[in-house]
DSSP file (Angstrom, degrees, kcal/mol; ACC not computed):
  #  RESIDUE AA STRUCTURE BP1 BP2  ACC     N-H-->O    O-->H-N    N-H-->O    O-->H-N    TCO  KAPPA ALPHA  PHI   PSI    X-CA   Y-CA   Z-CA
    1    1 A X              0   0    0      0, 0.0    19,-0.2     0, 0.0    17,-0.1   0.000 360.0 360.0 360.0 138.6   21.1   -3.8  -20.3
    2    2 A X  B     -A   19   0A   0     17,-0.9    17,-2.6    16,-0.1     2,-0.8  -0.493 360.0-128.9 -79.9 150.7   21.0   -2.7  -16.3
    3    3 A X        -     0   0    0     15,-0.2     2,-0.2    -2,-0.1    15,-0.2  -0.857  23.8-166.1 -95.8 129.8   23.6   -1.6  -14.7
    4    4 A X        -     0   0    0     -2,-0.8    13,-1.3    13,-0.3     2,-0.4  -0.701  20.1-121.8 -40.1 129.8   24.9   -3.0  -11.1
    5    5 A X  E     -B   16   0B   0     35,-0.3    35,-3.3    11,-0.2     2,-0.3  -0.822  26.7-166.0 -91.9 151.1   27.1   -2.0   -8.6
    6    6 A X  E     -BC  15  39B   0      9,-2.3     9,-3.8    -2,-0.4     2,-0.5  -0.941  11.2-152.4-134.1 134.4   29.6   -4.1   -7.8
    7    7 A X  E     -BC  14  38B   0     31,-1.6    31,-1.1    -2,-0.3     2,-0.8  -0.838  20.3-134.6 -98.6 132.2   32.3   -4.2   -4.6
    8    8 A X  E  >  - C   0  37B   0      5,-3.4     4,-1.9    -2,-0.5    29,-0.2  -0.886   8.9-148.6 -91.1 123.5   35.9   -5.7   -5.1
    9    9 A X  T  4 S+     0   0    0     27,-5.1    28,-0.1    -2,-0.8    -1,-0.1   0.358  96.5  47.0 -68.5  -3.1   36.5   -8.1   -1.9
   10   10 A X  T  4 S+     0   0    0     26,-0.2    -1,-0.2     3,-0.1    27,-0.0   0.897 126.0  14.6-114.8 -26.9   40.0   -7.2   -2.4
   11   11 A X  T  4 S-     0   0    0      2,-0.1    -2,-0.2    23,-0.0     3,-0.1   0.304  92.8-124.5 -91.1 -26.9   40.6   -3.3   -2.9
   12   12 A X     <  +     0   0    0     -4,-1.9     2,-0.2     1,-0.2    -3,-0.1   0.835  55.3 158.8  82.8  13.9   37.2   -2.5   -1.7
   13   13 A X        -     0   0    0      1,-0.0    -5,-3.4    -5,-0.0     2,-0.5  -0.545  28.9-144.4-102.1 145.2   36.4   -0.6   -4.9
   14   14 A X  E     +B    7   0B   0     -7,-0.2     2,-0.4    -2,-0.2    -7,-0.2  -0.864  25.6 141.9-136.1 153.0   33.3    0.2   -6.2
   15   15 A X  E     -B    6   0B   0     -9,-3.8    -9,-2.3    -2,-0.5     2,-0.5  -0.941  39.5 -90.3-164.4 177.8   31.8    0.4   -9.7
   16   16 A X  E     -B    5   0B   0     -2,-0.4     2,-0.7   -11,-0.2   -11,-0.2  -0.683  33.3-176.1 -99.9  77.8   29.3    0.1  -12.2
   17   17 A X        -     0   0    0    -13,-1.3   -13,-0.3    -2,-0.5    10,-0.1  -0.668  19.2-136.8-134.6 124.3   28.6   -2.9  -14.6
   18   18 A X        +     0   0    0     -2,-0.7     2,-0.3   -15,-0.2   -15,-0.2   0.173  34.0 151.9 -17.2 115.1   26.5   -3.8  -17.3
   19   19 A X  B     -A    2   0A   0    -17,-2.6     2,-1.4     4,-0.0   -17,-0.9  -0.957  39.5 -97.5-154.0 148.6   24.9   -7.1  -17.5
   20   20 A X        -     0   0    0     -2,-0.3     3,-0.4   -19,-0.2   -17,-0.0  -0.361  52.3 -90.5 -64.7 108.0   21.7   -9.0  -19.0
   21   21 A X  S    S+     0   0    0     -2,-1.4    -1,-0.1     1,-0.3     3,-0.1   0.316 112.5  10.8  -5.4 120.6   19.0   -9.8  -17.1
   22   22 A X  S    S+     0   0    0      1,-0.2    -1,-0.3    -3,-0.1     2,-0.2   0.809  87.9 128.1  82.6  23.4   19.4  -13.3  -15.4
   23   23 A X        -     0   0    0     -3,-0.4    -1,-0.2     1,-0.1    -4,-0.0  -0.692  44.0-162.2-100.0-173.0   23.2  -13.6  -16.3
   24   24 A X        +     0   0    0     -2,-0.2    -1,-0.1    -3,-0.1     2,-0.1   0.085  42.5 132.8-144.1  -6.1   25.2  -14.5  -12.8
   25   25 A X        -     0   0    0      1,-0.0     2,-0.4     0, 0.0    -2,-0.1  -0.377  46.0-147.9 -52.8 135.4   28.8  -13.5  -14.1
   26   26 A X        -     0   0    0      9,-0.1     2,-0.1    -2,-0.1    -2,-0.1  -0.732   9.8-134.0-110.4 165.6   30.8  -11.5  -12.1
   27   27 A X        -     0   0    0     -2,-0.4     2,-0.3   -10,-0.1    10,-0.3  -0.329  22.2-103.3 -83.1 166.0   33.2   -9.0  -13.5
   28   28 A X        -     0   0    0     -2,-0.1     7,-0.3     7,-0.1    -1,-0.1  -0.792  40.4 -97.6 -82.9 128.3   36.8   -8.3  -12.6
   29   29 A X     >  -     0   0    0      5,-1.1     4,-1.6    -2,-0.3    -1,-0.1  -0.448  27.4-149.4 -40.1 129.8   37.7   -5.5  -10.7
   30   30 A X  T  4 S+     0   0    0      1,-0.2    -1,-0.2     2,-0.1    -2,-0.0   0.448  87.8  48.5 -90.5  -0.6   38.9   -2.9  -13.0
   31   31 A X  T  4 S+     0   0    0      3,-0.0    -1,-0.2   -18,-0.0    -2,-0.1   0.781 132.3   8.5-108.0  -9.0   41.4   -1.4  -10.6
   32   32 A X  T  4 S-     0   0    0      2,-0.1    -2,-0.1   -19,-0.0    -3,-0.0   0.508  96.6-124.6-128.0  -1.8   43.3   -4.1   -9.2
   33   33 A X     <  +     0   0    0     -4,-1.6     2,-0.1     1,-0.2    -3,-0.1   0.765  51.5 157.1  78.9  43.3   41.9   -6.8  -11.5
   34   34 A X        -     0   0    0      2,-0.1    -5,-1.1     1,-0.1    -1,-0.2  -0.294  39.9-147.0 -73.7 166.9   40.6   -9.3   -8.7
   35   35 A X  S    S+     0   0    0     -7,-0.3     2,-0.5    -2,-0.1    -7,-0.1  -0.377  84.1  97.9-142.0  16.3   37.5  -12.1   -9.6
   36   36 A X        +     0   0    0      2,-0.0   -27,-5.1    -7,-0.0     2,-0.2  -0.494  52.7 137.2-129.5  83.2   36.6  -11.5   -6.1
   37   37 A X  E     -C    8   0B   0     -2,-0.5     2,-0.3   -10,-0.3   -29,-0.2  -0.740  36.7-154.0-107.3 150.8   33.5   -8.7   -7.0
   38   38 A X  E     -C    7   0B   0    -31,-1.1   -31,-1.6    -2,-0.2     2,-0.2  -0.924  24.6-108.6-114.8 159.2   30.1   -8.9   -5.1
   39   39 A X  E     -C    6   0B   0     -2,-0.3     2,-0.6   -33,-0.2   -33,-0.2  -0.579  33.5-135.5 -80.0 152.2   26.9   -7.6   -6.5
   40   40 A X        -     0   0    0    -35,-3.3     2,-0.6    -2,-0.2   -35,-0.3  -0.765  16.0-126.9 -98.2 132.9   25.7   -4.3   -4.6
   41   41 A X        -     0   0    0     -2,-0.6     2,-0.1   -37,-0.1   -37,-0.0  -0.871  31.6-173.7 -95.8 147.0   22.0   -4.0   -3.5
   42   42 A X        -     0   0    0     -2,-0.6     2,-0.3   -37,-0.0   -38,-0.0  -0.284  29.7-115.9 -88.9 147.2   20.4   -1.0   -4.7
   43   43 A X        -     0   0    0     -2,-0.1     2,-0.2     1,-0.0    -1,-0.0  -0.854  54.2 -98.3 -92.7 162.6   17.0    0.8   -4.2
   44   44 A X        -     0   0    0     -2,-0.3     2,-2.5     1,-0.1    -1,-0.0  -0.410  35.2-112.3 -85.8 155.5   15.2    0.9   -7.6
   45   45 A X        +     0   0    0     -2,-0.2     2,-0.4     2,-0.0    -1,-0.1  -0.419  68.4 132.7 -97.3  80.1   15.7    3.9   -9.2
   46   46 A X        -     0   0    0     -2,-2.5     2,-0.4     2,-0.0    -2,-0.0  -0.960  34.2-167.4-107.1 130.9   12.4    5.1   -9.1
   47   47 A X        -     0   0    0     -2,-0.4     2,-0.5     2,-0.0    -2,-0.0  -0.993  13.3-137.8-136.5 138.5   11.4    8.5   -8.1
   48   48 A X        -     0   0    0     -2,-0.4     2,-0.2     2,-0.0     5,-0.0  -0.892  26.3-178.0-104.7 118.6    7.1   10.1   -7.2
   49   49 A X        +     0   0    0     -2,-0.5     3,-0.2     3,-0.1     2,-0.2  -0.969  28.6  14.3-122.2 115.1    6.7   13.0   -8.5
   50   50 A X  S    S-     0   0    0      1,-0.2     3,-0.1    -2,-0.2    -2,-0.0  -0.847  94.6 -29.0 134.7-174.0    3.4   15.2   -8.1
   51   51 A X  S    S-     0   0    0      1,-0.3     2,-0.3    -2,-0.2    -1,-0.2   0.860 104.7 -33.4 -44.2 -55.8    0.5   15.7   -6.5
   52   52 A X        -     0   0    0     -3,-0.2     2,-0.5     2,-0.1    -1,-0.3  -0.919  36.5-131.6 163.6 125.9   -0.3   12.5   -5.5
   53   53 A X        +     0   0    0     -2,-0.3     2,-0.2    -3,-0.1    -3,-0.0  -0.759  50.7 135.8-106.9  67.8   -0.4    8.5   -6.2
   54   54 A X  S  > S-     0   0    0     -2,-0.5     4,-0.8     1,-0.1    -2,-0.1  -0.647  70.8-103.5-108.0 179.6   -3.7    7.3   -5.7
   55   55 A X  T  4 S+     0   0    0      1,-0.2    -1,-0.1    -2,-0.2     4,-0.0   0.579 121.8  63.0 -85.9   1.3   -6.0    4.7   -7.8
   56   56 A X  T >4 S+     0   0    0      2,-0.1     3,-1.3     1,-0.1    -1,-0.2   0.813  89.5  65.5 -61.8 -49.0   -7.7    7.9   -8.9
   57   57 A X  T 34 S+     0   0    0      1,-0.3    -2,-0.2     0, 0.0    -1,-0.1   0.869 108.5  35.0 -48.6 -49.4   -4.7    9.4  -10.5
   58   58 A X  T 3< S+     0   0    0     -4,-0.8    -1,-0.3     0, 0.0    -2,-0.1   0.323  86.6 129.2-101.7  -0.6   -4.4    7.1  -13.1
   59   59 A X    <   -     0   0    0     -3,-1.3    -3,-0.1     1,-0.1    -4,-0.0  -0.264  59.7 -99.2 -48.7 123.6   -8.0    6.5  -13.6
   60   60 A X        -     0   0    0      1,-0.1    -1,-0.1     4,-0.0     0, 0.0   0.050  18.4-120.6 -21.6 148.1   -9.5    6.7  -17.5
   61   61 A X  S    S+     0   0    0      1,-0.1    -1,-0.1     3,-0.0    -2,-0.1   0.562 115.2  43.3 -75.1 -15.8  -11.2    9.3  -18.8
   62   62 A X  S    S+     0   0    0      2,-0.0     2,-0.6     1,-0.0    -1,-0.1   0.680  90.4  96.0-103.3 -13.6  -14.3    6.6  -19.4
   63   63 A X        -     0   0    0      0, 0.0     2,-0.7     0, 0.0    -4,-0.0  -0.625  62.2-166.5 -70.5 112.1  -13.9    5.2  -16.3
   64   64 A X        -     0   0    0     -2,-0.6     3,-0.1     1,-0.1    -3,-0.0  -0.819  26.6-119.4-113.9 136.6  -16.6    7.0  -13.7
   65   65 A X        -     0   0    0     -2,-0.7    -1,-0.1     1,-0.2    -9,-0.0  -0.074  46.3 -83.0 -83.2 148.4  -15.9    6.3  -10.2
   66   66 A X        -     0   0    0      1,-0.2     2,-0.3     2,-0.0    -1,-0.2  -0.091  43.5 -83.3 -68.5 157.4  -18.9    4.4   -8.4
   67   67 A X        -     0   0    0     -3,-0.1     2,-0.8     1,-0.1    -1,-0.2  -0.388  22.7-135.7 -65.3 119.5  -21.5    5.2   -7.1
   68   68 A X        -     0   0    0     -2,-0.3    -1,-0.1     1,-0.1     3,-0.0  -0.333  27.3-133.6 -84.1 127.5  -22.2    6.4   -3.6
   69   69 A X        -     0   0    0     -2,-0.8     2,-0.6     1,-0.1    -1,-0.1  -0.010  32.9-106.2 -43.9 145.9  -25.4    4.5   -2.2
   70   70 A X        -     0   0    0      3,-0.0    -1,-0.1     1,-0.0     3,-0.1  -0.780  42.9-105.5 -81.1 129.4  -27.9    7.2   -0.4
   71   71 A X        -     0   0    0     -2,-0.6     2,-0.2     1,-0.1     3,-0.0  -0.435  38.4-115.6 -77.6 145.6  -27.6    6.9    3.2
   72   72 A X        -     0   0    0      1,-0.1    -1,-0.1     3,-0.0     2,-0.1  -0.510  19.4-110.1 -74.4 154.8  -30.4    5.3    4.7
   73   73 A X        -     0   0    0     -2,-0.2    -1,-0.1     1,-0.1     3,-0.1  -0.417  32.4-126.1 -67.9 143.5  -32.7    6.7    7.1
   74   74 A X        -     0   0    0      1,-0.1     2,-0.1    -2,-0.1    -1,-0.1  -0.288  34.6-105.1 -86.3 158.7  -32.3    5.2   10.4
   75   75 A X        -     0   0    0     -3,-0.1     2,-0.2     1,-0.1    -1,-0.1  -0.496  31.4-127.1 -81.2 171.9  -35.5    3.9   11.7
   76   76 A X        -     0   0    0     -2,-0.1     2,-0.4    -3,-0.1    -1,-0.1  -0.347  19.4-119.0-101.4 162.6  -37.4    5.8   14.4
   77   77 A X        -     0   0    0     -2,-0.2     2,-0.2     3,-0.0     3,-0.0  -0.906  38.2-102.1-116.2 168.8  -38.5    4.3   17.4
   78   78 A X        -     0   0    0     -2,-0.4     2,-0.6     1,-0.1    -3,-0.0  -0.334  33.6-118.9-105.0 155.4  -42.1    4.3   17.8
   79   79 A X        -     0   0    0     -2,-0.2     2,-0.8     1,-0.0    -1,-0.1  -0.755  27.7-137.2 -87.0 129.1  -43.3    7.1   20.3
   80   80 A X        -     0   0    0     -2,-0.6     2,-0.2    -3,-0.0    -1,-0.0  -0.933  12.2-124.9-118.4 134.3  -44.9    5.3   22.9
   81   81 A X        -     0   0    0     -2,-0.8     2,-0.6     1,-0.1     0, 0.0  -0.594  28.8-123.0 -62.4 128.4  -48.4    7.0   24.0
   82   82 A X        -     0   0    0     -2,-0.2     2,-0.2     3,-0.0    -1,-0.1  -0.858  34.6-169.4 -27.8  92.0  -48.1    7.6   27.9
   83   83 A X        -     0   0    0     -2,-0.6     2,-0.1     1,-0.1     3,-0.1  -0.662  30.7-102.3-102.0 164.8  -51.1    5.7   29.2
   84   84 A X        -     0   0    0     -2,-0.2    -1,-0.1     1,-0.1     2,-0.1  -0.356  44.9 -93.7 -77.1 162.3  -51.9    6.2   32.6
   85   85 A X        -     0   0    0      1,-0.1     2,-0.9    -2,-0.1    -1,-0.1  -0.313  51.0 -97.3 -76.3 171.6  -50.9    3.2   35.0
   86   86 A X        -     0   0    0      1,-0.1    -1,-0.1    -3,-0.1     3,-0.1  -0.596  43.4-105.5 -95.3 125.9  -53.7    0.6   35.6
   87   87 A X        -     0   0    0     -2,-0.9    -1,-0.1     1,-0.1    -3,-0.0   0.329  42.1 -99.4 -35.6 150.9  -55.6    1.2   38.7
   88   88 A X        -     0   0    0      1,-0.1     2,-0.3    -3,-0.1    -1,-0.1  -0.387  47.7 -86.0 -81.5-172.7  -54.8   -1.1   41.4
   89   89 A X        -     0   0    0      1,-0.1     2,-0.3    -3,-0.1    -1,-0.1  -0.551  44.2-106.1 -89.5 143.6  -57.2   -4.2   42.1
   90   90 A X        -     0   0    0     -2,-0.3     2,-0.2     1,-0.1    -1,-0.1  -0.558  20.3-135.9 -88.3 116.1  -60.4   -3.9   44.5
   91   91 A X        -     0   0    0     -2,-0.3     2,-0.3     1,-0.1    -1,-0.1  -0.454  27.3-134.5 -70.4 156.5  -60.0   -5.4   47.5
   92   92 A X        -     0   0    0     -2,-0.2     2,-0.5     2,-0.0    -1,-0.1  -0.782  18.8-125.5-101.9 142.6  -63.6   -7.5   47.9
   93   93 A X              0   0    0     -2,-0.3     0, 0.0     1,-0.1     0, 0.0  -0.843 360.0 360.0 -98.6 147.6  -65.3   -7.2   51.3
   94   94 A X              0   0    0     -2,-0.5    -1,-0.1     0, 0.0    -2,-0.0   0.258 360.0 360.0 -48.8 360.0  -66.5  -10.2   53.4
């Protein structure tokens, strides 16, 4: 069963008690023996340890991590030939 902390609303005390998932009873204070306990919130008692938590760490041994594409080559731009400019137009004489 997890334990909870629990505050007494009348002493201010706080302390530890066992209960079943999903029950909603509250306990008695066990130093001044009040019915007026709140439940405490917590952080989960969880602790990261190590190197590192990525979705690599925990990765199979049969699992093999995908494949990186080959980058493609960018296209070129086409070399454009230098022509000379086009001679101007011939004036006609009268």
């Amino acid at each position: 069963m997890p334990t909870f902390d629990f505050q007494c609303g009348k002493c201010k005390n706080v302390f530890p008690f066992s209960r079943p998932f999903g029950s909603k009873t509250k306990p008695a204070c066990p130093k001044c023996k009040s019915k007026r306990t709140e439940k405490l919130i917590a952080p989960p008692a969880i602790h990261f340890r190590g190197q590192g938590f990525y979705r690599t760490d925990s990765a199979t041994a049969s699992s093999t991590p995908p494949k990186k594409e080959a980058p493609k080559e960018k296209a070129k731009p086409k070399e454009e030939t230098k022509q000379p400019p086009p001679p101007p137009p011939e004036k006609k004489a009268d």
